[in-house]
C-alpha positions as CSV (number, residue, x, y, z in Angstrom):
1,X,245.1,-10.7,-76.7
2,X,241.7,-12.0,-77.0
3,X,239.9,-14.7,-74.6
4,X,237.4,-17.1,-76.4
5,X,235.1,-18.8,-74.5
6,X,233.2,-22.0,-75.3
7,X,230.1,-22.8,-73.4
8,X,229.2,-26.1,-73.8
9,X,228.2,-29.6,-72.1
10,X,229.2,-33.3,-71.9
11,X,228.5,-35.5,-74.6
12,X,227.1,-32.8,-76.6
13,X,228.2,-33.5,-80.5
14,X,227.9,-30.1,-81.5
15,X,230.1,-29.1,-78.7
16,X,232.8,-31.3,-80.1
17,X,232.6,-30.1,-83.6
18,X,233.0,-26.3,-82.2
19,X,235.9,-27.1,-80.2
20,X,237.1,-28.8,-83.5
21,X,236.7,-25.7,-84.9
22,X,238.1,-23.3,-82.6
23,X,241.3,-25.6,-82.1
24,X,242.0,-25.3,-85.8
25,X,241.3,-21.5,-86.2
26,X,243.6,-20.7,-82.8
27,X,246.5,-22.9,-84.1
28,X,246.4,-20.7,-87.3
29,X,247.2,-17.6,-84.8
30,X,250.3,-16.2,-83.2
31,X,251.1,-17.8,-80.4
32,X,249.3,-16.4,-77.3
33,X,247.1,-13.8,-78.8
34,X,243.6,-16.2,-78.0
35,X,243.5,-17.3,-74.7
36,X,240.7,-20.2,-75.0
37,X,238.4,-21.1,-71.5
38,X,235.9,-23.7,-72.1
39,X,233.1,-23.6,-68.9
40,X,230.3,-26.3,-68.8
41,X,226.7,-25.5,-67.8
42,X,226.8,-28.9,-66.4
43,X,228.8,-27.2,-63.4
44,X,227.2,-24.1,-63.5
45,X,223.9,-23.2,-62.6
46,X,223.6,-19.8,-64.2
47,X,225.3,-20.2,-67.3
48,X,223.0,-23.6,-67.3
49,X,220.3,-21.0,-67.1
50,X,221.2,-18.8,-69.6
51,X,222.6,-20.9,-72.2
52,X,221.1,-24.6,-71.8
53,X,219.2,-24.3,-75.5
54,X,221.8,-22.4,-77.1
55,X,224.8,-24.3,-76.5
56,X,227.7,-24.9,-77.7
57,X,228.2,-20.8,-77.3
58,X,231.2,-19.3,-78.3
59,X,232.3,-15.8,-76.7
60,X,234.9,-13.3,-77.5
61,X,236.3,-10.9,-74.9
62,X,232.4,-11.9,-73.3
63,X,230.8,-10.6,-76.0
64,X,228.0,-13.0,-77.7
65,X,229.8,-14.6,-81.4
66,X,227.5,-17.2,-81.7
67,X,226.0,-20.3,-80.9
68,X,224.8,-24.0,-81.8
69,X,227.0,-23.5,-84.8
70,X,230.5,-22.0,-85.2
71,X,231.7,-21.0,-89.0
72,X,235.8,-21.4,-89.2
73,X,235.4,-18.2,-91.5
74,X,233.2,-16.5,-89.4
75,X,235.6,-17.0,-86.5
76,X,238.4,-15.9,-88.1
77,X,237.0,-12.7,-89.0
78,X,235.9,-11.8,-85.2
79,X,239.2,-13.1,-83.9
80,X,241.3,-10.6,-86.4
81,X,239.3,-7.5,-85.8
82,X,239.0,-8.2,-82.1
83,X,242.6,-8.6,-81.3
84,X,243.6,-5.7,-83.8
85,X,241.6,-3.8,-82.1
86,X,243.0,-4.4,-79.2
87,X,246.7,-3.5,-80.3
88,X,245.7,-0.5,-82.0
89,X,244.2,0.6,-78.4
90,X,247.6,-0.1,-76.6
């Protein structure tokens, strides 16, 4: 199982197109195998701090993917290698 994490902000367009994005590509997935968090810097002071200009910021396993914008390919990729991996370690 993976954990994505989207860092994003209210009323932030780009924000809504990535969770868009993610949505679509998790759906395509076994059930239960991407756990999805989303955390705001609006309530958090230090990921405010270390994000503010980069967001929205997707995360796998809390490892950097990317930010500002998120490719449905791109993602898809990551998600398959990072939760392969993670059966192939069990």
């Amino acid at each position: 199982m993976a954990t994505l994490t989207i860092i994003s902000k209210p009323g932030c367009h780009l924000c809504d197109v990535a969770r868009e994005i993610v949505d679509l590509v998790v759906a395509e997935r076994p059930d239960g195998d991407v756990d999805v968090e989303e955390l705001s810097i609006a309530d958090d002071p230090a990921l405010s701090a270390q994000w503010w200009e980069k967001i929205p910021v997707v995360l796998i396993d809390g490892q950097l993917h990317g930010h500002w914008r998120v490719s449905p390919d791109r993602l898809r990729i990551a998600l398959n290698d990072t939760v392969g991996a993670g059966e192939e370690a069990e």
